[in-house]
Structure formats: structure tokens, C-alpha cells
N, C-alpha and C positions, 0 to 999 in steps of 0.2 A: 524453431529453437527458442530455449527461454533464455532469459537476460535473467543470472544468476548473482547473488551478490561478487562471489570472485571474481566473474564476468567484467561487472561492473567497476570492481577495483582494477582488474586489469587494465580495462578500457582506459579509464582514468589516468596510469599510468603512462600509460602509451600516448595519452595525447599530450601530459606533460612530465617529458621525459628529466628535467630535472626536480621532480618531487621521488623521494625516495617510496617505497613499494608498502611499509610499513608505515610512513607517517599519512601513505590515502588508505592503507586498510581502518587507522585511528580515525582519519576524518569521517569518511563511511559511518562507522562504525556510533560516532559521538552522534552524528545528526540523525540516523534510525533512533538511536537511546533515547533524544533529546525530543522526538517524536512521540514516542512509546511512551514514556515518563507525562508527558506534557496530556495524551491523551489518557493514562490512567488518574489524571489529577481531573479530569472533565473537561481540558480546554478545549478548544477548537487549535486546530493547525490550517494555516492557510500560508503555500506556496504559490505568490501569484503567478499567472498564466499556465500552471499545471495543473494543479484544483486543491481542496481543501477535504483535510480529514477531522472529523467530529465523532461523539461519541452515542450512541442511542440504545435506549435503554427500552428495553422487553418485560413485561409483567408476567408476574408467575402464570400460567394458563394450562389448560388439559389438554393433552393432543392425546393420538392414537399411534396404536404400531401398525404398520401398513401392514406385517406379517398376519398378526394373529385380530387387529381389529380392538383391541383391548384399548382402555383408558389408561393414560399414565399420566402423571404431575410433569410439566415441563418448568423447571423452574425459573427466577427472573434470573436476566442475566444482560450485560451489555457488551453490543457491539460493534464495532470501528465502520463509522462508514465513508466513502470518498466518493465526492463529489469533481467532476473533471470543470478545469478553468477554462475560458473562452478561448487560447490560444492550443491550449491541447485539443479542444473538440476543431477547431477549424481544422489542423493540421490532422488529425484521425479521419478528417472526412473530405481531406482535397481528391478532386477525381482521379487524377494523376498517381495518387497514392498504392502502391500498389502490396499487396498479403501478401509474400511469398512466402514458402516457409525456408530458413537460411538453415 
């Protein structure tokens, strides 16, 4: 199962049941934007011990269509990448941890 934003605003909710339901959909909502914003400016974003998102940029280059084999123009273009923190990779990789799917 995937961990959806309403998901997450749910969650949220429920584990602080005196926040109203619409002021965690705004909270959510401001720090994605405050993300997105901050990476279309070039910055770096860094949440410690989760990891940091930066932004990296691709030059224009020729690929191919895997179909027909043909050349095409790929053009430049940038994209988001994240990097996981040292307390998310420990806890991704404790043996104890277990996949299940919920």
C-alpha cells in the first residue's frame, strides 16, 4: 500500500486529534509548495535525518526510440533528485525491518 497525501493528512490527524482536519491539509500542503518553490528557484532542500532534495540539470542530447531505432532530440531539462539522510538509510536497513505489504 502507498502512503498517499490524504493518507498522510489523515495520519496526521489522528495522531493529533486537536489539530482541526483543514488546518493539517494547509500545513501539508504549505511545506510540499515551500519545497517545490524553493527547488524551481535551484535551491537545495535538506530535512535532516530524512535526506535532501536538489535540483540537476540534463543537457540537451540525442537518444533513440527503442520502437523504431530512430534518432530523436532529447531536450535539456531538470530534475528533482533526493538523496536519503543517515537516520532514514539506518532505519530502511535495520534487519528487524520488515516489507510487508499493508
Amino acid at each position: 500500500m502507498s502512503l498517499i497525501k490524504s493518507k498522510l493528512i489523515q495520519n496526521i490527524t489522528e495522531a493529533n486529534p486537536h489539530l482541526y482536519v483543514r488546518d493539517v491539509e494547509r500545513i501539508v500542503n504549505t511545506i510540499f509548495n515551500e519545497i517545490t518553490h524553493s527547488l524551481a528557484e535551484g535551491k537545495r532542500v535538506e530535512l535532516r535525518g530524512f535526506g535532501a532534495f536538489s535540483v540537476q540539470h540534463r543537457k540537451q542530447r540525442t537518444g533513440r526510440n527503442p520502437r523504431t531505432g530512430e534518432s530523436v532530440n532529447v531536450d535539456e531539462k531538470y530534475i528533482p533528485r533526493f538523496k536519503t539522510g543517515k537516520e532514514l538509510r539506518i532505519k530502511l536497513n535495520k534487519k528487524e525491518n520488515s516489507h510487508s505489504e499493508d
